[in-house]
C-alpha positions in Angstrom: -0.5 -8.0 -8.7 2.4 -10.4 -7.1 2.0 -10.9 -3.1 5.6 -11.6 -1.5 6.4 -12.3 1.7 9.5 -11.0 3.6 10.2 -11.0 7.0 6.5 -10.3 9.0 5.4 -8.7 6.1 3.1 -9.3 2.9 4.2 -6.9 0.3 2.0 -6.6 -2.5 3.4 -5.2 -5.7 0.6 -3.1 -7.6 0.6 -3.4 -11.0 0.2 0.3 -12.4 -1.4 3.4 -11.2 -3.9 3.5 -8.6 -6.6 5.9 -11.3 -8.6 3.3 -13.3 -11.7 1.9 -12.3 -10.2 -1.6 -13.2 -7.1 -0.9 -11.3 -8.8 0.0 -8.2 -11.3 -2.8 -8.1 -8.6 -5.0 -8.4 -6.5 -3.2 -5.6 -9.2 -3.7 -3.5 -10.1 -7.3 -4.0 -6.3 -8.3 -3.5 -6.4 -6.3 -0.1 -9.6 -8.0 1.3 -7.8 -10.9 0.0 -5.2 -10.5 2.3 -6.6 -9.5 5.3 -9.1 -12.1 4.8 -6.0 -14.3 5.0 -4.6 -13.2 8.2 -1.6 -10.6 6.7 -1.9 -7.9 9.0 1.5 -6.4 8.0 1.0 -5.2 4.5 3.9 -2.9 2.3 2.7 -1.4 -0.9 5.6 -1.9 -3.3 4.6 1.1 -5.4 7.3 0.5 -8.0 5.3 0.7 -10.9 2.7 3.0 -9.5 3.7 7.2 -10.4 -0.5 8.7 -10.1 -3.1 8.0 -7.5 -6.0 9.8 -7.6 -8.3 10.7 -5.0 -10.2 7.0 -5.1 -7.4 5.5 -4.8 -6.2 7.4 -2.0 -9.5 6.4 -0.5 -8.9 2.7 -0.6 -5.5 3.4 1.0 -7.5 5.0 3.4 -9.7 2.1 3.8 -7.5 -0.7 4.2 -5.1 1.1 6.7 -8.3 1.6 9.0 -9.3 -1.8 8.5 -5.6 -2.9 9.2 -5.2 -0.6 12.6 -8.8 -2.3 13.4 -6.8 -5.7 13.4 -3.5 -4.3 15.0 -2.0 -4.4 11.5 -0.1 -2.0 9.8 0.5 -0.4 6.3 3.7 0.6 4.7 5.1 1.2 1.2 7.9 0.7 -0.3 9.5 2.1 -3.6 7.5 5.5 -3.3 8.1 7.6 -6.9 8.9 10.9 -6.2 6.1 12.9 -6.8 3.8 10.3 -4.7 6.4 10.3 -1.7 5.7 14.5 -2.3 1.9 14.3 -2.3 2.1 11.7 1.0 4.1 14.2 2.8 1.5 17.1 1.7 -1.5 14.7 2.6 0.8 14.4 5.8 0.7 10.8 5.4 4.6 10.8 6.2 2.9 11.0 10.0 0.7 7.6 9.0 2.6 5.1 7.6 6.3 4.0 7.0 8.2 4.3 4.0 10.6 1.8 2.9 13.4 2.3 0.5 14.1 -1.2 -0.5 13.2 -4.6 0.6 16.5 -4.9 2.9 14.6 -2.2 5.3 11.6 -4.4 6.2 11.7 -6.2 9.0 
């Protein structure tokens, strides 16, 4: 996973769908990484990510309570889609921002 910084913001670029074991593991490690390191302002680049299952919903979950917990936020970026689809059916349209490209975050 690559960790770029633009503006305010960390974005974190995940490396493939959130549905493996291995892949989620590592999604959560890089996030308590982060917020271990003081980046508050998070963006999913979700480029190369097109499934999430239901744990990896979860760890979304997870790290946008422990982000709110620390005044933080969580946004994504580069939404496929059929995961933009699901977030607005999960209604998390009504949680977090959605970035189109890099030029939008502030």
């Amino acid at each position: 996973m690559d960790v770029k910084k633009t503006g305010t913001h960390t974005v974190l670029v995940l490396d493939g769908d959130l549905t493996s074991d291995d892949m989620i593991l590592a999604f959560k490690a890089k996030m308590q990484e982060l917020i271990d390191g003081d980046h508050i302002h998070i963006v999913l680049d979700f480029v190369n990510v097109h499934i999430l299952n239901s744990s990896g919903i979860g760890k979304v979950l997870l790290f946008y309570k422990k982000l709110k917990e620390k005044n933080g936020s969580m946004s994504f970026v580069h939404l496929s889609p059929s995961i933009e689809d699901l977030f607005d059916k999960l209604m998390f349209l009504n949680l977090f921002k959605i970035y189109r490209s890099y030029d939008e975050i502030k």
